[in-house]
N, C-alpha and C positions, 0 to 999 in steps of 0.2 A: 535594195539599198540597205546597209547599215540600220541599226539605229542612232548613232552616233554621227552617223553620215546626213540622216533625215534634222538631227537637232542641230547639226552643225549649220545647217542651209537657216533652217528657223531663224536661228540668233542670229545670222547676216542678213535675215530680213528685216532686221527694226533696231529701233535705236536703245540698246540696251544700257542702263546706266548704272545701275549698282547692284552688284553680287553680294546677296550675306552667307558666311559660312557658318554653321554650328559643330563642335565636336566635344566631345571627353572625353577619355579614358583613353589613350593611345594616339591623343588629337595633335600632338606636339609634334612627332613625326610625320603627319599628315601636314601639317599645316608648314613645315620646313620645304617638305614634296612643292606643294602647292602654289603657294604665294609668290615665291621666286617665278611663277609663270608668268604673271603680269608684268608687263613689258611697254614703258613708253615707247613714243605717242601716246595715249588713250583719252578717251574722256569716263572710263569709267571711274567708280570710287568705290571699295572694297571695306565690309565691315563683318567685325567673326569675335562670336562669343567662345573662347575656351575655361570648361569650368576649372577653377585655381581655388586652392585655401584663401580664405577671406585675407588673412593675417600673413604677414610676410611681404620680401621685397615682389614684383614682377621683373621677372628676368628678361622675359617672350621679346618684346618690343628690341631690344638691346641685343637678346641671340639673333634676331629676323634681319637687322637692321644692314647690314655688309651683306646677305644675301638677298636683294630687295632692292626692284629696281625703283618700283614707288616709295612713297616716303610710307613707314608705320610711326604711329604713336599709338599712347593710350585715348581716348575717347575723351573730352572735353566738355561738360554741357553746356547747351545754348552755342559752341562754335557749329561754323556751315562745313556742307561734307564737301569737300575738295575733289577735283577731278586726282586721278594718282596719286592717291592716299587710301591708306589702312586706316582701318581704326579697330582699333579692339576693347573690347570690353573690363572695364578695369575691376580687379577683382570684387565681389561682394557689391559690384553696382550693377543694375539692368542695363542694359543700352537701348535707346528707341530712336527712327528713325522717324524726322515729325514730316508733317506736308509741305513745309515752308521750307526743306532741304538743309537744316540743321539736326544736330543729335541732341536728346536729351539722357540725363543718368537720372537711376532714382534707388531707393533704398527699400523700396515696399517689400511685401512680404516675398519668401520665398515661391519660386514656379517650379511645381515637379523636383520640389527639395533642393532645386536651385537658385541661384544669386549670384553670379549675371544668369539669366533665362536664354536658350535659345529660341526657346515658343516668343517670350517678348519680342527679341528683336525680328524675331520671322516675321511675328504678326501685325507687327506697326513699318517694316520692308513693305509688305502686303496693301496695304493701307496708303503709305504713300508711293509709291513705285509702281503699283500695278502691274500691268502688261514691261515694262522696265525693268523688271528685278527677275536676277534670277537667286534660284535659293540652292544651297548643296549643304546635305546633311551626311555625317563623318562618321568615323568610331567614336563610340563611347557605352557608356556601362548603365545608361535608363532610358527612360522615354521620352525624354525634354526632347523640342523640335518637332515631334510628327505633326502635331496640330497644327504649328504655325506653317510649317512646310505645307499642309493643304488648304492652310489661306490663299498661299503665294501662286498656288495650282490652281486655287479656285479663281484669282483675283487676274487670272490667265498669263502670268509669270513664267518661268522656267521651272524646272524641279531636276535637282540630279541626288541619286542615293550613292555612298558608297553601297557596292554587294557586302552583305553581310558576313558571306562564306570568304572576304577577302580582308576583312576587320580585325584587327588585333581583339575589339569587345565588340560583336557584334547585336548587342540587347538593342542600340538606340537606332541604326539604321533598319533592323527585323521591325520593330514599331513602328519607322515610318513605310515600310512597305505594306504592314498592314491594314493603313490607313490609308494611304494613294497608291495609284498607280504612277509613277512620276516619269518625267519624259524622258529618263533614261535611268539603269542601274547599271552599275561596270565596277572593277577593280579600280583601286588608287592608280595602279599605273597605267590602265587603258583614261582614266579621269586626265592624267598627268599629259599623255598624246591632244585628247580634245582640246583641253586648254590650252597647249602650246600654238596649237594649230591655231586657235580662236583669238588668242588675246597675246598672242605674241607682235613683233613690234610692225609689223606691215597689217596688224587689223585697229578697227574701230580709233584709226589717228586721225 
């Protein structure tokens, strides 16, 4: 059997409720690929740090928004995560995922010279999600994410890597494989098959 085959059976054994995505550097094309996979019915709720310049407008939410069957916005503190919603991390904020199933933003210092972190919101997915959450770590150009991605391993979560050798910057996915073992590594477009499969509109309604 597959690996893909094995993880695909995993996630229809239990009751999965929020995916975070982390990426940089090449993360816009990934994240265009991707999101469009989620497909009402669901009861999942989706949240993904893309690192962006502090300064300037956010475009992402507004290019996603026609192709996206869930709703995206920006991240709100203190609002609750909705089933069939996006949230993304709004520039030069953190995002965390609290226990109580709301999001918090903060402004503290930079993680891994970043500001939104994706180690933050992996590590607090982690924290309240547990066995629930699955985590996917993307292209980009540093190491943010590997840590919190083997919270989410540890905290016995999901883990999927982009393959490095399939990344437009493969520095941030190579970090997290040196760090876990995660329950699957595959190209964006073998990623793009599992998730249709998984979260397309005849699952998890």
């Amino acid at each position: 059997m597959k690996a893909s085959e094995k993880l695909e059976r995993r996630l229809l054994d239990r009751r999965l409720r929020y995916v975070a995505i982390g990426t940089s550097a090449g993360g816009v094309d990934a994240l265009l690929t991707l999101l469009p996979l989620f497909k009402k019915p669901s009861d999942l709720s989706v949240l993904f740090v893309l690192h962006l310049p502090a300064s300037g407008p956010n475009l992402i939410p507004s290019l996603l928004s026609d192709r996206c069957d869930f709703v995206i916005k920006e991240a709100e503190s203190g609002e609750a995560v909705l089933p069939e919603t996006i949230y993304m991390a709004p520039p030069d904020y953190h995002l965390s995922l609290e226990t109580n199933g709301t999001v918090s933003l903060s402004t503290e210092e930079l993680v891994n010279f970043s500001r939104p972190s994706i180690d933050v919101l992996f590590e607090s997915v982690a924290h309240a999600a547990k066995d629930q959450a699955l985590g996917i770590l993307l292209t980009g150009a540093n190491e943010d994410g590997a840590r919190g991605l083997k919270l989410i391993h540890d905290r016995k979560g999901v883990t999927i890597v982009q393959d490095p050798g399939d990344a437009d910057f493969p520095t941030m996915p190579a970090a997290a494989l040196a760090y876990i073992e995660p329950d699957l590594t595959v190209s964006l477009e073998e990623l793009k098959e599992v998730l249709g499969r998984l979260f397309g509109p005849r699952s998890f309604g």
